[in-house]
N, C-alpha and C positions, 0 to 999 in steps of 0.2 A: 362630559366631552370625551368624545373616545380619543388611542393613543395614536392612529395616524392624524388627528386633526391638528394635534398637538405640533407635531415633524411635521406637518403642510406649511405649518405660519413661516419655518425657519426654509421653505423651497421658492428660489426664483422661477419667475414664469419664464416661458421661452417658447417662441412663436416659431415654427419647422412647417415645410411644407414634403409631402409625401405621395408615391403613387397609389391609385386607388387599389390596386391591386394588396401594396403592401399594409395598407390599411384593412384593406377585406381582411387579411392573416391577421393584423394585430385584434382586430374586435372577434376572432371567434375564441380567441385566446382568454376573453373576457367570460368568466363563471359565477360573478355578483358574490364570491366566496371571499377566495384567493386573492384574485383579479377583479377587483371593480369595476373599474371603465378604463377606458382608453387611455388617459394619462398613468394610471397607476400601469395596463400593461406595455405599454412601453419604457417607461422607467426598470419594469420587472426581466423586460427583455434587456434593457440598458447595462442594468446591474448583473443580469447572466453573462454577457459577451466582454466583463470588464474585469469577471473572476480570474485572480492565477492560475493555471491548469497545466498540464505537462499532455505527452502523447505516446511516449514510452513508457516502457515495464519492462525491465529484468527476471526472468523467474528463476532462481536458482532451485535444481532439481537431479542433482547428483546422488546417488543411492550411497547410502553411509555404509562402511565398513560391516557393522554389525547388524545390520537388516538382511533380509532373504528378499523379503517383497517389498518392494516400490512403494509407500506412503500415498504418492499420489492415483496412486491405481486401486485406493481402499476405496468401496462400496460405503455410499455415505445415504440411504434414503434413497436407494434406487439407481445413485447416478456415482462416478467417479470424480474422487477429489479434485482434480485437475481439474475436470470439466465445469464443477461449482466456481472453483477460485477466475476460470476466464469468463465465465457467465458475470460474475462479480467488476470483476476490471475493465469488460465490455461493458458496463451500464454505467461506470463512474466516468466514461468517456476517453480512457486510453485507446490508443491504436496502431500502435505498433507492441507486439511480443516477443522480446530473445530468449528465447530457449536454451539453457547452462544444461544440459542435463548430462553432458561426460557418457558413460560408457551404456546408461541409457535410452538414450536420443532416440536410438530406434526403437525402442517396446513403445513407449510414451505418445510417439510421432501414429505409431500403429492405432492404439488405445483414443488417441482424439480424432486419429480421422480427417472429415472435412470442416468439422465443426469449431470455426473460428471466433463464432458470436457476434461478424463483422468488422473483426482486428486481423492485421498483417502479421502472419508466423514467421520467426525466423527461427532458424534451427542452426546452432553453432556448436561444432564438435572440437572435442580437447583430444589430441593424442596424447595424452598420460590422463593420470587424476590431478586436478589443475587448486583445489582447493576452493573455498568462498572467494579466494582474494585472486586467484591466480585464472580462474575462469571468468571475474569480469574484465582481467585487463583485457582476455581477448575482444573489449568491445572499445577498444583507447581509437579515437578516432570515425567510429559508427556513430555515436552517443556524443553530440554536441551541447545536449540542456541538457535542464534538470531532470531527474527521474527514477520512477521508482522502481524497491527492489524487493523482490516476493518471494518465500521461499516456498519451496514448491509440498513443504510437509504438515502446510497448517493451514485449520478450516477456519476463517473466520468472516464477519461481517464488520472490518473496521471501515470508519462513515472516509473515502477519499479526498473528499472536496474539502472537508475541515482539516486533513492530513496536512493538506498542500497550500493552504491559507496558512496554518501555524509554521509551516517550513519557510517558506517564505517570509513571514515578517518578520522570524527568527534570526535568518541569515547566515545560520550555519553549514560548515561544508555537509554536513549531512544530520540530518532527525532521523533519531529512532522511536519509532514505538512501542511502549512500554503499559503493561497495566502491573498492578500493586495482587501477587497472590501469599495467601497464609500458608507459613510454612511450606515452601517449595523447594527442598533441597535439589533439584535437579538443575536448578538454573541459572541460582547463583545471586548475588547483590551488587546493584552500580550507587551509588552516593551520590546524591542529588545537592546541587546548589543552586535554587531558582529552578528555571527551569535548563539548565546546563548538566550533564552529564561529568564530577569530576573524575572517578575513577571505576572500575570493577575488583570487587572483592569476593570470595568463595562464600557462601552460606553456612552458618555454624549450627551445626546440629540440627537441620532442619526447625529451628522455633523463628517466631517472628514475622515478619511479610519482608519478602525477599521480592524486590521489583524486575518482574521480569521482560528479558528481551522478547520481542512476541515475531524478531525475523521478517519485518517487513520495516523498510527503510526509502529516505527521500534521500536524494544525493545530487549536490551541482556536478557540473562536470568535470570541472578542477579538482574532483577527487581522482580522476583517471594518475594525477603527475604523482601522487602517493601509492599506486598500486606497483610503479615502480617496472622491472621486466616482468614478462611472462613467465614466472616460475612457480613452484606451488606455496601456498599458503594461505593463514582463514583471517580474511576481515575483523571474527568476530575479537582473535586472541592478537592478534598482532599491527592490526592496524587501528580498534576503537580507540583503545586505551592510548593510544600516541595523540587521538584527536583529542580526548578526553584532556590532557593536560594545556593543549593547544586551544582551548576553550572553543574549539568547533564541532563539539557532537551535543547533540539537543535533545530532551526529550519529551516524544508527545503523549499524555497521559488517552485511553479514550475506554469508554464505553461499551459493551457490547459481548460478544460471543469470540470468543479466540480458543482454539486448541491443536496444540502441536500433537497432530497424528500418531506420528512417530514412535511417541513415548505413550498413547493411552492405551489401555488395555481391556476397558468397560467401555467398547463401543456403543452398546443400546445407547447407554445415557447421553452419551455425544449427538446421535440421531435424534433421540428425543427434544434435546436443547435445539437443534436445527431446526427440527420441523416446527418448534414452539417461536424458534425466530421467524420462521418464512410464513407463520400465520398474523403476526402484529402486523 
């Protein structure tokens, strides 16, 4: 007996009546694969329109002190980082983009062009350098849900939609995403309980698997009343660790390809992994 016949026995029937039109739509959705028949794609449409999902993105993309060039203007397989990361966030279905990027806004704004991917640009400028923390307050009041937060110096294929199911049923002010690397003295150690974030600690001597923050974050919007005024400072030192005790920071383990730009310096390989992802 296969395993939907199984989950059939435990579904009530339920008798709908619909336009033919919208029916034509649901049966060409039908592929005898995926999609069975008609009941299954409507339940499959049922079950898409009933997922949590968000509509905003953050990208923070401020050029760090100790950089020359832009991170997100690195040539990655032909194309600029930037332009991967909204290619990325335009297929998970976000559509709105704020743009943090402080005293770069214009080179970046040049660099992307028209090329939106079908998302709304917004471009917000800091008159000083505002920080992680002090460049989202500028969005206290834009930003009424939940939403995510992207930094704009790392290439990755993290999966969305399971980002924003585990945030949500977690219910924390904010999930972070996090993968497990060996020996990474660069980034430091958070201590895990369940799946809770209790604190951050420095890495000793580079040994071990140091769980790293990978910079990309879900956040309700009641984290705006913690960002406190418009002054500078970084989410990651001064605001996690207060949530961290507050049992409100979370963390999502996932899968995949992540690399903070920034700090690599054996680009081929980076490309290589890329283009090794965008063939599966």
């Amino acid at each position: 007996m296969k395993k939907y016949d199984k989950v059939g026995r435990r579904k009530q029937r339920l008798t709908i009546s619909l336009p033919s039109e919208l029916l034509g739509a649901i049966d060409q959705a039908i592929d005898g694969k995926e999609i069975r028949n008609r009941s299954h794609a409507i339940e499959h449409f049922l079950r898409q329109s009933l997922k949590p999902s968000i509509s905003k993105v953050v990208i923070l993309a401020g050029l760090k002190k100790r950089l020359k060039s832009h991170p997100a203007l690195t040539k990655v397989d032909g194309r600029i980082l930037l332009d991967i990361s909204l290619e990325h966030l335009a297929k998970a279905g976000l559509k709105d983009v704020y743009m943090l990027a402080g005293s770069s806004s214009k080179e970046l704004r040049k660099a992307v062009g028209g090329r939106n991917y079908g998302m709304r640009m917004h471009w917000l400028d800091e008159a000083k350098p505002m920080g992680t923390g002090g460049a989202l307050s500028l969005l206290k009041g834009l930003i009424k849900e939940q939403f995510l937060v992207f930094h704009g110096d790392i290439l990755t294929n993290i999966p969305i939609q399971p980002f924003i199911d585990f945030h949500t049923h977690e219910g924390a002010l904010v999930t972070m995403a996090v993968k497990p690397r060996q020996s990474e003295p660069n980034y430091g150690q958070v201590t895990l309980e369940g799946n809770k974030i209790r604190e951050f600690s420095e890495h000793e001597k580079g040994k071990g698997i140091s769980i790293v923050n990978t910079g990309v974050y879900l956040m309700r919007p009641e984290i705006f009343s913690y960002l406190g005024e418009q002054k500078p400072f970084r989410i990651e030192s001064e605001m996690f660790p207060r949530l961290a005790k507050m049992n409100e920071l979370s963390a999502f383990f996932f899968q995949g390809m992540w690399f903070d730009i920034s700090r690599q310096k054996n680009l081929k390989d980076i490309i290589t992994r890329y283009q090794k992802e965008r063939s599966v």
